[in-house]
N, C-alpha and C positions, 0 to 999 in steps of 0.2 A: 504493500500500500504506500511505504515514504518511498518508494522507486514510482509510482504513478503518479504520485503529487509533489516529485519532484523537493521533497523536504530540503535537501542537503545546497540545491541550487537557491533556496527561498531561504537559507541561513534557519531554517524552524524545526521542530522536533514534534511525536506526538501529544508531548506534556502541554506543548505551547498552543500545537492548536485545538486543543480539547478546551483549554480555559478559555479560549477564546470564541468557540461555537457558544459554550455556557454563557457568559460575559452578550456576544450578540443576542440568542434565542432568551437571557430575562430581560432583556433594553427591550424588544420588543415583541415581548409574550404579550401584550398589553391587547395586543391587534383580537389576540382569542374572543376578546369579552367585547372590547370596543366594536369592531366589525357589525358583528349582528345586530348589535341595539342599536345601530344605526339604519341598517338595512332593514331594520325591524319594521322600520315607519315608510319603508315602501313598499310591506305587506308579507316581506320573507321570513316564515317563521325561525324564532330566535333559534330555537334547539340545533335543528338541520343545519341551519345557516353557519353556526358556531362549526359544526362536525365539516360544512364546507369551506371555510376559512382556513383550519386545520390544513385540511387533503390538499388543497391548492398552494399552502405555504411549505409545505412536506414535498409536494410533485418538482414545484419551480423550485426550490432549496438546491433538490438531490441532482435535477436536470445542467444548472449552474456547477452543479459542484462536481460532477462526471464528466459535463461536456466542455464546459466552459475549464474549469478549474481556478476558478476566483473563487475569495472567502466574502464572496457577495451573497446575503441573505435577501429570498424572494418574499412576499407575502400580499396579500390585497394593500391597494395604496390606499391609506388615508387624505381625503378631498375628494377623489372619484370616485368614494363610496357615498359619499356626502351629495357630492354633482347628483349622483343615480337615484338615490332616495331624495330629497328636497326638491331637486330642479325638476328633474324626468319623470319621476314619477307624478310625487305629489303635486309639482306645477304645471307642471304639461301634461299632464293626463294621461301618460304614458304604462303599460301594466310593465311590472317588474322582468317578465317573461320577455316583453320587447328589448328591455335597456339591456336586459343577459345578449339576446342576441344582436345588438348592435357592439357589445363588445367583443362577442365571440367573429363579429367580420373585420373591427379592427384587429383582432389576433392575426385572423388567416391574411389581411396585408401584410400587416407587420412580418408576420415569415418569409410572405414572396420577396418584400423588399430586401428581407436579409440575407436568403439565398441568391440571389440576383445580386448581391453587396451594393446594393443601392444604400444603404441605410447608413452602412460603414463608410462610404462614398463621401456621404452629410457629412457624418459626423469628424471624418479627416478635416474636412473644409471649414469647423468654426475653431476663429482665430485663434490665438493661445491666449491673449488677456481674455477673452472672455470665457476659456477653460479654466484659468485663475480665479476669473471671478461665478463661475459655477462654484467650485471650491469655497472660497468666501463665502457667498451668499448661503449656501447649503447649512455652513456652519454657522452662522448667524441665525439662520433658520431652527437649527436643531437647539442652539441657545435659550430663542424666546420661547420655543415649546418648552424646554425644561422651566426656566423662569415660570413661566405661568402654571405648567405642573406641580412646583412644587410652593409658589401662593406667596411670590417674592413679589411679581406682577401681575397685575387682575385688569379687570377691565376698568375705563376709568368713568370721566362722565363725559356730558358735553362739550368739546369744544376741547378734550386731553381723552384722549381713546383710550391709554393704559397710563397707569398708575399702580401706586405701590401698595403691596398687599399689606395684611395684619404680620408684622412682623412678630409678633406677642401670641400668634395661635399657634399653641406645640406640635402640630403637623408640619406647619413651615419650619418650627424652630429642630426640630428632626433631620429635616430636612438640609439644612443651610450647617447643620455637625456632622449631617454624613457627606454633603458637599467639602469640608474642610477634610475630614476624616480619608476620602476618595485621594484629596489634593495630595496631604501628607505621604499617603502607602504610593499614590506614584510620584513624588519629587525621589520616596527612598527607593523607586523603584520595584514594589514589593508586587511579583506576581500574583495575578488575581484580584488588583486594586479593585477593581471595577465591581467584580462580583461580590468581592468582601463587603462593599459600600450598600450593595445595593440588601443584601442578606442581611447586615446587622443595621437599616434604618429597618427593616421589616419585624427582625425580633425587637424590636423596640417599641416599635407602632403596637406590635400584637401586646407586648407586655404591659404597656399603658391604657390596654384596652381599646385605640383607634382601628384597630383593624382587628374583626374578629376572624377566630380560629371556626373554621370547618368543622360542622358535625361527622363527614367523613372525607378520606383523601382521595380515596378512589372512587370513580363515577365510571359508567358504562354510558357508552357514546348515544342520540338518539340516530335514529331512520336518517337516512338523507333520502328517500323517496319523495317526499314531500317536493324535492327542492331537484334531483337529479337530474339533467337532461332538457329539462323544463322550457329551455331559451325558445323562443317562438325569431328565428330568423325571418321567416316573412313578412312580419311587420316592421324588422328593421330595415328591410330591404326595400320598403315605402319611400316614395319622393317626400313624405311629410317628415321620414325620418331622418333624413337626412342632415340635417343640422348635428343631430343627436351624434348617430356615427361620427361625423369631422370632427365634434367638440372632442368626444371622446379617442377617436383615433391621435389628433392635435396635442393634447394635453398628455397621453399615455405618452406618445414618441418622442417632447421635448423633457419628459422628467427623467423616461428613462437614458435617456442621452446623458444629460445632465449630472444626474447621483453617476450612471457608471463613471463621469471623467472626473468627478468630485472624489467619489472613494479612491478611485486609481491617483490621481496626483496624491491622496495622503499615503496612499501605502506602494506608492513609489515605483509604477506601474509605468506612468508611460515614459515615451523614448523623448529625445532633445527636441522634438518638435511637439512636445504636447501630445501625442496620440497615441492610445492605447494600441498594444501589437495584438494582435489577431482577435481584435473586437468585435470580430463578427459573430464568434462563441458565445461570448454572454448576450449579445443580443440576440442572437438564435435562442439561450436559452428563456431571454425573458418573453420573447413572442411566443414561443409553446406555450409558457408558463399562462399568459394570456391569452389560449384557446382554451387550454383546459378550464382554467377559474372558471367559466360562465358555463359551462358541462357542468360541474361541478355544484352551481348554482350560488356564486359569489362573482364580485366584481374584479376590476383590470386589476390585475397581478405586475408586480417590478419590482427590479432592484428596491432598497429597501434602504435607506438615507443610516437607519439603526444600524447598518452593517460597519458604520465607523468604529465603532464601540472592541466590535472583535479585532479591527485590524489596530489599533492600539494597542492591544492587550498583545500584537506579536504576530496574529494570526496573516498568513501570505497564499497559502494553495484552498485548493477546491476540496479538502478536508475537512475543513472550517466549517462550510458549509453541508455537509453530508452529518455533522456532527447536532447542527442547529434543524437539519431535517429530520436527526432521530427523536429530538426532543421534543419539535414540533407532533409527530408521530405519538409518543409517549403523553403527551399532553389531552389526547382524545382518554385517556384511565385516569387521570389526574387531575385534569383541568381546578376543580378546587385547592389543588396546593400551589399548585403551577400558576394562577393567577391570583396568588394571593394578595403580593407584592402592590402597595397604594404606588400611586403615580406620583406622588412626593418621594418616593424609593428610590425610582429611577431616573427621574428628573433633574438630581443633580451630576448625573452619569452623563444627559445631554448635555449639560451644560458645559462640563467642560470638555467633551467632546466638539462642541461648538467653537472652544479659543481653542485646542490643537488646530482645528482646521483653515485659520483666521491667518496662516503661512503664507499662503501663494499672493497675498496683498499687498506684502513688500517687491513680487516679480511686478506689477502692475507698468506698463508705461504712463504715467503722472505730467510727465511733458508736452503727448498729444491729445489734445483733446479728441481726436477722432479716436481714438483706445480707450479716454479714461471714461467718457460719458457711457457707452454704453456698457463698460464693466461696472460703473455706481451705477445703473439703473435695474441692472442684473441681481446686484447685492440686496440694493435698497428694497425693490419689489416684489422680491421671495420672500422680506421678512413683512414689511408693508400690507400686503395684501392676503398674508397667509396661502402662498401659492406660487410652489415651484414653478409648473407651465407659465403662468404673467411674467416672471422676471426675467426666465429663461426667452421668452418670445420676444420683449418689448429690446434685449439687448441685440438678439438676433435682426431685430428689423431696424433700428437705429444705426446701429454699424455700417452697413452697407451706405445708408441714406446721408451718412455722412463724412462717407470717403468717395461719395459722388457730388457733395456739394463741397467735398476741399479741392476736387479733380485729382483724387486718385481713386477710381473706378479700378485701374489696373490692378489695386493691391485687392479686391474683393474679387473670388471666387466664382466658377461659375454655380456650384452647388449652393454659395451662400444666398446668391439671389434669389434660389429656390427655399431654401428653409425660410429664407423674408418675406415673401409670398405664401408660405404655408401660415409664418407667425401674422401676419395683414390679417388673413382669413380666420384666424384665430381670435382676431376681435372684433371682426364682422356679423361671426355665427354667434358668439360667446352670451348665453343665456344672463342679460345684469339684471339686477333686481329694479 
């Protein structure tokens, strides 16, 4: 197995990437419970739904981690489960059975495209400062989620959107000693920081009573019949559907772009020109990954932003990953111990996964403005807006727009014009409230 994943070339062993699959699969075990109670409200029942979040974070994991061999963790994405129940559904009127199948024909592009290396094509073509500033932005992003996870930042009032939480309520103040706690065991470098942090805010939580202990720890999975197969494609294949499909196909394709150049620049991945080498692998893997999910009867499946957490802790091959797929697996008899962990637990794990990632801002070019505006628009509007796809899109279409208004046209791309004209259309069709 360390001659397949190549241990010895990745400098790692299987001690390292064991605590590192653990370390990723609790950063975001959270998806288990979150997932369904969201999809809940577009009519998917919870139980099936939870047992299909599961199988589809388990199938893209293990696909990643055999085909690809990155310590990239797959799972349903959080926002496009949100888009699918709030917007598609409950707004548009749309039955859950269509939104599956609109995402199950985004899958089946996303494959053509990646077998065809069309995708890979794209993704060579955007610029290196704005690979930089994926990076940044991503991390700044995984920050304000942890901040507000753990009740440092909350929402604010009128006129100051966030504002500072109850610093004095002992969840936060848990919180902000296993943030410090985390900080310590890795300045000393002690393996397993991440998971020690997240394990003893939880025995803490439970001992003071904020978080209760399970009647039992093992649970039997329900039916996924309910939910199996379900996707009704002909409805997505409607001209009225069509927005749906794009929004959906648009937003899948610029996040998974994005986290994979994000995780790869921190864990050291790509070559001198910004580009991951044979990035076709993890994108083959994530487009299967998002055929299955809507089989399955859950939403677009991707790389997985939480997969920073493993690659900290050390983690480098596609072990990683087969490691965070057994536990995913293991989590369908467990799910009550397995989600125990408050989001104040793992909150401060983002957070400073967030400033590791905060590196590539010092490569930025700062001198042109044609580099620096659309990597701050990148940064600023993944955290802004709560939404990888906007930040990702808005820097992809700026760029070009203005290296043809300083007359250098030349230095853009012919594939960039096309991902600029995908990000246009991305706020053409884009469902605002």
């Amino acid at each position: 197995m360390h001659r397949y994943f190549k241990f010895a070339e990745h400098g790692t062993n299987y001690k390292t990437e064991i605590v590192a699959g653990i370390t990723t699969f609790l950063t975001m075990a959270y998806i288990v419970v979150v997932n369904p109670a969201i999809l809940e409200a577009a009519g998917i029942p919870k139980g099936p739904s939870m047992v299909a979040t599961i199988l589809s974070a388990a199938f893209g994991t293990l696909v990643m981690g055999f085909l690809a061999k990155r310590p990239f963790a797959i799972a349903p994405y959080m926002g496009e489960n949100a888009f699918i129940a709030y917007t598609v559904v409950k707004g548009l009127g749309y039955s859950w059975q269509a939104a599956l199948g609109a995402i199950f024909l985004a899958g089946v592009v996303f494959t053509i495209l990646t077998v065809l290396r069309i995708r890979g094509w794209l993704a060579v073509a955007i610029p290196l400062n704005l690979k930089y500033a994926f990076a940044a932005g991503i991390g700044l992003f995984l920050a304000f989620i942890g901040l507000n996870e753990i009740g440092v930042v909350t929402l604010g009032v009128p006129g100051a959107p966030v504002g500072l939480g109850n610093l004095r309520a002992t969840p936060t103040l848990l919180a902000i000693a296993g943030f410090l706690l985390i900080a310590v065991l890795s300045v000393r470098r002690v393996p397993g920081a991440f998971v020690l942090g997240i394990l003893g805010i939880t025995a803490a939580s439970v001992a003071l009573g904020f978080t209760p202990v399970p009647e039992s720890f093992i649970s039997l999975p329900e039916s996924l019949a309910p939910i199996f197969g379900q996707l009704d494609i002909g409805a997505a294949l409607s001209l009225k559907a069509l927005p749906v499909v794009l929004i959906v196909f648009i937003m899948a394709f610029v996040d998974t772009i994005g986290t994979l150049i994000g995780l790869s620049a921190r864990a050291g991945f790509l070559d001198e020109k910004g580009n991951l080498p044979d990035i076709e692998k993890p994108l083959l893997a994530d487009a299967i990954a998002n055929i299955a999910a809507p089989i399955f009867g859950t939403t677009t499946a991707g790389a997985y932003i939480e997969s920073a957490s493993g690659i900290e802790e050390g983690g480098r091959t596609g072990f990683v990953s087969v490691v965070v797929a057994l536990l995913f697996l293991l989590s369908l008899f467990f799910t009550p111990i397995l989600t125990i962990a408050p989001a104040y637990a793992y909150g401060p794990v983002l957070v400073l996964i967030g400033a590791l990632m905060l590196r590539p801002i010092a490569k930025l070019d700062f001198d042109d403005p044609t580099e620096l505006v659309p990597a701050f628009l990148v940064v600023a509007l993944i955290s802004f807006t709560y939404n990888i796809g906007v930040g990702i899109t808005a820097g992809l279409l700026t760029y070009p727009v203005l290296k043809l208004a300083s007359g250098r046209v030349r230095e853009v791309p012919v594939a960039l014009w096309f991902l600029a004209a995908v990000s246009a259309l991305f706020y053409v069709v884009y469902p605002y409230h």
